[in-house]
N, C-alpha and C positions, 0 to 999 in steps of 0.2 A: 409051694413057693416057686415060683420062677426065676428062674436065672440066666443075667442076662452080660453080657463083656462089658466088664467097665468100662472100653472104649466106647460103647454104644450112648450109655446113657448121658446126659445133658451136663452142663458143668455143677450148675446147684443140688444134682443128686450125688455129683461124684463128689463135693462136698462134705455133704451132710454123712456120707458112707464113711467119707475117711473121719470124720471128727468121731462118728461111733466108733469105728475101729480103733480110735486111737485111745477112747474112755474105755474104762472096764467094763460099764456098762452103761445100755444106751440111756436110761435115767439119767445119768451123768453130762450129758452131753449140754454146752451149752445153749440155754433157751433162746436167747438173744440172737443166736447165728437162726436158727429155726425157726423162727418166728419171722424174722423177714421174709423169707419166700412166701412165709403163707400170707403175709401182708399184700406182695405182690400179686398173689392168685388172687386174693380178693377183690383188688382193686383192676383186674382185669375183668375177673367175675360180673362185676358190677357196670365196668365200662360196655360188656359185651351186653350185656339188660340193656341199658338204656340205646343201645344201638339196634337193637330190639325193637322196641319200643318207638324208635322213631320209623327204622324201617315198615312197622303195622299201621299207624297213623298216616303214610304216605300211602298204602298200599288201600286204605279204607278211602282217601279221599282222591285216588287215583277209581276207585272201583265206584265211587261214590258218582262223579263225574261222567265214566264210560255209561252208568245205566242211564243219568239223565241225559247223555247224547243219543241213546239205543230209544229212550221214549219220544224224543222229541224229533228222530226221524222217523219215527212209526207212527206217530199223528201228522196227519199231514194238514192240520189244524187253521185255516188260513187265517184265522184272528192273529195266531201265535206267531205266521210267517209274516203275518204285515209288523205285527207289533216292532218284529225283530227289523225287517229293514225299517222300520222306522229309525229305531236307534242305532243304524248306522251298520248294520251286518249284513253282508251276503250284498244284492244286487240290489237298487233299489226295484220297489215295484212302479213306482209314477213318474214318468221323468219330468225332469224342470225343463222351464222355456229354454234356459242357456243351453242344459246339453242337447236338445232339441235342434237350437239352433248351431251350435258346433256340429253335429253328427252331419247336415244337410250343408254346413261349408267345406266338410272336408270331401264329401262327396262329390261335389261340384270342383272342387279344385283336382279331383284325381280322375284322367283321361281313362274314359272307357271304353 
């Protein structure tokens, strides 16, 4: 058995220590005081699962994401690259008249 300075240990141990010491024996002790802590370890018990549980789900669909970034810079797929600036990502590939003709006004307005 270990033993350890009552100073050390936690307040709900130093508790449960005195209320045995103060029954004849630890049988005796009331259940109701003892029972809540373990209520509490429970309900931390559980809080700490399910915080668990979301930290895996985040970590699956963080790792879920990085491989489909890791494939789709390793194909360098041009269907997949137009697809993409189609809808609106990255640069486009074709330019329009407008910026066509923006890029040749600013040009011409900037002394070279």
């Amino acid at each position: 058995m270990i033993s350890l300075p009552f100073r050390s240990l936690r307040p709900a141990s130093r508790f449960v220590i005195i209320n045995l010491r103060s029954t004849k024996s630890p049988n005796t002790a009331r259940p109701a005081q003892a029972g809540r802590g373990n209520t509490t370890q429970l309900s931390s018990l559980k809080d700490a699962e399910e915080t668990l549980l979301r930290l895996r789900s985040r970590q699956k669909q963080i790792d879920v994401t990085a491989a489909a970034t890791a494939e789709m810079e390793q194909s360098g797929d041009p269907a997949a690259v137009s697809e993409l600036a189609a809808a609106g990502c990255g640069t486009p590939l074709k330019s329009s008249a407008d910026a066509v003709l923006d890029r040749l006004a600013s040009r011409i307005g900037k002394p070279a």
